[in-house]
N, C-alpha and C positions, 0 to 999 in steps of 0.2 A: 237306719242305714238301708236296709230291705229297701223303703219305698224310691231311695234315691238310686238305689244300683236297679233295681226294676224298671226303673224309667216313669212311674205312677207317681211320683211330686211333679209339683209346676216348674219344670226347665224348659225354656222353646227348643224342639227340636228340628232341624233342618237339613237336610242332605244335599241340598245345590250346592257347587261352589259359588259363594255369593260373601257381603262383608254383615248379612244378616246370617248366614249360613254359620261362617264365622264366628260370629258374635254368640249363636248359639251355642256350638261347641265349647270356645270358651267357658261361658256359665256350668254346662253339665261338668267339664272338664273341673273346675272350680268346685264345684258342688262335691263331685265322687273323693278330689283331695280330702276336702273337709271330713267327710264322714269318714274317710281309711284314717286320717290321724284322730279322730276321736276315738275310732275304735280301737288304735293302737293304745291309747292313752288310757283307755278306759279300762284296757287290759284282755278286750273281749275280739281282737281279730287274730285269727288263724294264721298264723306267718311261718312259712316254709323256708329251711334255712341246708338246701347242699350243701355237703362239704366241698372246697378246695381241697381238688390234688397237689399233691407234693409239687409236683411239674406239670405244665399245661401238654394236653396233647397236641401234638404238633399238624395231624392229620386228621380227618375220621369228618363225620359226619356233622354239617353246624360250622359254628365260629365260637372266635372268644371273644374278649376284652380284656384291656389293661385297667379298665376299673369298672367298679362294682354296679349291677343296676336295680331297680328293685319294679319287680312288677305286682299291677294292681289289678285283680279281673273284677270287671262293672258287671258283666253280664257272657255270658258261655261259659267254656271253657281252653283251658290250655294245657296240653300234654308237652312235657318237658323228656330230652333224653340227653344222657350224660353218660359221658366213657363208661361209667359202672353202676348206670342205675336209671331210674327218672321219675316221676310224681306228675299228678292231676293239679291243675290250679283252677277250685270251683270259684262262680260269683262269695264274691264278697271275701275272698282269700286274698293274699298278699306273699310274695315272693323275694327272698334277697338272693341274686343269685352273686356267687365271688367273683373277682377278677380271677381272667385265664383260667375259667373253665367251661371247656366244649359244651356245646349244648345245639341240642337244634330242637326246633316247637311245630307242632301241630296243633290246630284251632277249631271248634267247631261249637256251633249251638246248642243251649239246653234245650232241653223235651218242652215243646209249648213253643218252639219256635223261636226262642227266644234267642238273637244274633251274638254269634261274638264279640268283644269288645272289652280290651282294657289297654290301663293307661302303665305310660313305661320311662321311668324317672334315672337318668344319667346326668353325672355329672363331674367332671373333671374340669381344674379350675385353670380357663376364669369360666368357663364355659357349661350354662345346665340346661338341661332341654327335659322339657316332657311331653311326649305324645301321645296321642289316640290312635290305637286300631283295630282296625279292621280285618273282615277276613277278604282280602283282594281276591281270591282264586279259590278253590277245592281245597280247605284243610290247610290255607298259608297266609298268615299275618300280614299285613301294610299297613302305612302310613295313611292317618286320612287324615292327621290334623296335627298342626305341630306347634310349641312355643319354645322358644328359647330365649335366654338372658345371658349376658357377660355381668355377674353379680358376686360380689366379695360373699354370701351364699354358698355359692359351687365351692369352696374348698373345706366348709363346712360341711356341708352335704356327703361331699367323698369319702370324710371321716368319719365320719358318724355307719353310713352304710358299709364300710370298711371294716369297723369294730361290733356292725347287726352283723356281720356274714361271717366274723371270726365264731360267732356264740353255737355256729352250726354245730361246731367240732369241743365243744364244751358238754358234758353231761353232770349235769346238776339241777338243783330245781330253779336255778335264778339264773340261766341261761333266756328262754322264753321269754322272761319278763325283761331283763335286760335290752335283750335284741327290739321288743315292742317298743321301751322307751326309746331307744337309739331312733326306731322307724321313727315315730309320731316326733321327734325331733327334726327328723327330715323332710317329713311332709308340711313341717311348721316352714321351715326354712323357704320349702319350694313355693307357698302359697306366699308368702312375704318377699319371695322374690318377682313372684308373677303379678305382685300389686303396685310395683315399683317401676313406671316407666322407662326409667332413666336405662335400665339396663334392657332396654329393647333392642335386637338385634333391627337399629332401622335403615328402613329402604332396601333390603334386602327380600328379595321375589320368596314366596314358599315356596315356588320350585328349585331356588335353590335352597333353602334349609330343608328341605327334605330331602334335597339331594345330600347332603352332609351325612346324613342317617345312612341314606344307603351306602352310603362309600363305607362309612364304619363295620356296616355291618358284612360285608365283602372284602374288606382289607385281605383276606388269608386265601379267599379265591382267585386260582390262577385265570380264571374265563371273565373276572372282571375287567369292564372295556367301557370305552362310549357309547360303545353301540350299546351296549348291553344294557346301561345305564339310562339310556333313550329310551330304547324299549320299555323300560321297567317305569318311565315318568312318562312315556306316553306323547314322543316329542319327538323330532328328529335327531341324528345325531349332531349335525352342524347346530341349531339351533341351541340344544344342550348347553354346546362350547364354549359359543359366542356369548351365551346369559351368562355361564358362569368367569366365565374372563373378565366381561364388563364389571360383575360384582364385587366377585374375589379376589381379581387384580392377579392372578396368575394364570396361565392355562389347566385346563383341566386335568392331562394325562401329567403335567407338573405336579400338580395337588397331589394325586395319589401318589407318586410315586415319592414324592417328600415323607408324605405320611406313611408310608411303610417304609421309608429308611427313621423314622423317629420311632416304628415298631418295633424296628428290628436292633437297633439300639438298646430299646429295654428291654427287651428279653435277652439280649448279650448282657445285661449289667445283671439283671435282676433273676436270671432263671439258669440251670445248667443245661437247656439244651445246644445239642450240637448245632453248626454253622449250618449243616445240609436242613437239622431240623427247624432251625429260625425262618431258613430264606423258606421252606412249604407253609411254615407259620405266615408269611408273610407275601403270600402268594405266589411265589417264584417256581419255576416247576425245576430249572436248570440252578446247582449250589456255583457255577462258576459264572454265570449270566449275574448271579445274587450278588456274588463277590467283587463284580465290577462295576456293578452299581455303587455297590454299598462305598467301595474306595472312591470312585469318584463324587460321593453326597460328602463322604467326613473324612477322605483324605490319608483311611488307613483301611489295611483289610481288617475283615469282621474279628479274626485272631486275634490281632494287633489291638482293635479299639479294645475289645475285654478285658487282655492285658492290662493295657492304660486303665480302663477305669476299676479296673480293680486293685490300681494301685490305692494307698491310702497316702490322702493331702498331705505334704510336711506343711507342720505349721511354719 
């Protein structure tokens, strides 16, 4: 596993954006799965398991997510920080981090020069994506390279890392091995799903699936924009738009804004925080700007919807 997260086995490696550049990534990309699920399976990789907070924080530094992701470092490292704590993620470590818990990361090279870079496995179904990255800036994580599938996989995948991230908050001796097996389950999944054409997101530009990522990962910031969004892909903003309308079939400030009334929805069903602290969850600075929104996406205030779904089905 060393020679593969070193970079010292035969994978092409390439830096252009190109469909050879591409194809590179792929393979390593490919290859670093292989050896984290062997080594999960073999019983022999380090896997770091956060506990979940009772309740997600609503504020603070970072984002969250509504499901679980697992990170894999190839090569540097990664400092983790969480409401009440955080941890180093060395080469050749593995990460389960839980749904809806803050977290913000800093990045940076081993001694010998050796560049940041790990891969980062989500998956909420029908939808799994794993990317590569890099360090884009001084100390900050980006996308350099992305796959994604719509594959009966992804609901798989969510449970299994769902039930590694539970084992954090277990102490016994068959927590670790547990959660390993769940991993190397998941990495089995994700590589059987990456083999599987059928479930290729096709015709769809990587700039925009990796615009997909960044939206995820900014859902809870209020400075999230087009502009901002451009900037960060390296594009105008109009051009942005136009690509993602063409593709998506919606506008872009639509998209987001669907997707943080679908946020904000589950953490009304699923968490006790307050209305004021959903809508900063969910990037809104104003709780009464949140509330008009939110009535006009599903047609009741945020009170009202929790109400309702916390009613129980009559059969």
């Amino acid at each position: 596993m060393k020679q593969i997260l070193d970079g010292t086995c035969a994978i092409p490696v390439a830096t252009a954006s190109s469909p050879h550049a591409d194809a590179a990534r792929d393979a390593r990309m490919r290859v670093a799965l292989q050896a984290f699920a062997a080594a999960a399976a073999a019983g022999s990789l380090r896997l770091h398991l956060p506990q979940r907070l009772t309740e997600p924080t609503a504020r603070g530094e970072g984002h969250f997510h509504l499901a679980p992701e697992l990170f894999l470092q190839t090569s540097g490292w990664t400092d983790f920080r969480f409401p009440t704590g955080g941890c180093r993620l060395r080469t050749g470590e593995a990460l389960v981090l839980p749904s809806q818990l803050r977290h913000a990361e800093r990045v940076g090279a081993d001694r010998g020069d050796a560049p940041f870079e790990n891969l980062v496995v989500f998956a909420e179904a029908p939808l799994l994506t794993c990317h590569q990255a890099h360090e884009q800036a001084a100390g900050e994580p980006g996308v350099a390279y992305l796959q994604a599938r719509r594959h009966a996989q992804a609901a798989r995948i969510h449970e299994w890392l769902c039930d590694a991230s539970r084992q954090g908050a277990v102490d016994d001796d068959w927590a670790q091995p547990q959660a390993r097996a769940l991993v190397a389950a998941a990495l089995a999944g994700v590589l059987r799903a990456l083999d599987q054409d059928e479930g290729r997101e096709a015709g769809e530009p990587a700039l925009v699936a990796r615009l997909r990522v960044l939206i995820q990962n900014q859902l809870g910031d209020a400075a999230l924009s087009v502009q901002r969004l451009a900037q960060q892909s390296g594009v105008s903003a109009d051009h942005l738009a136009q690509l993602f309308r063409r593709n998506a079939g919606e506008p872009l400030v639509a998209h987001i804004n669907r997707l943080r009334m679908e946020r904000a929805a589950r953490l009304l069903r699923e968490t006790g925080l307050s209305g004021k602290e959903v809508a900063w969850a969910c990037g809104f600075g104003g709780h009464s700007y949140f509330i008009r929104v939110f009535r006009r996406h599903h047609g009741l205030a945020p009170h009202e919807w929790r109400e309702r779904a916390s009613r129980p089905v009559p059969f």
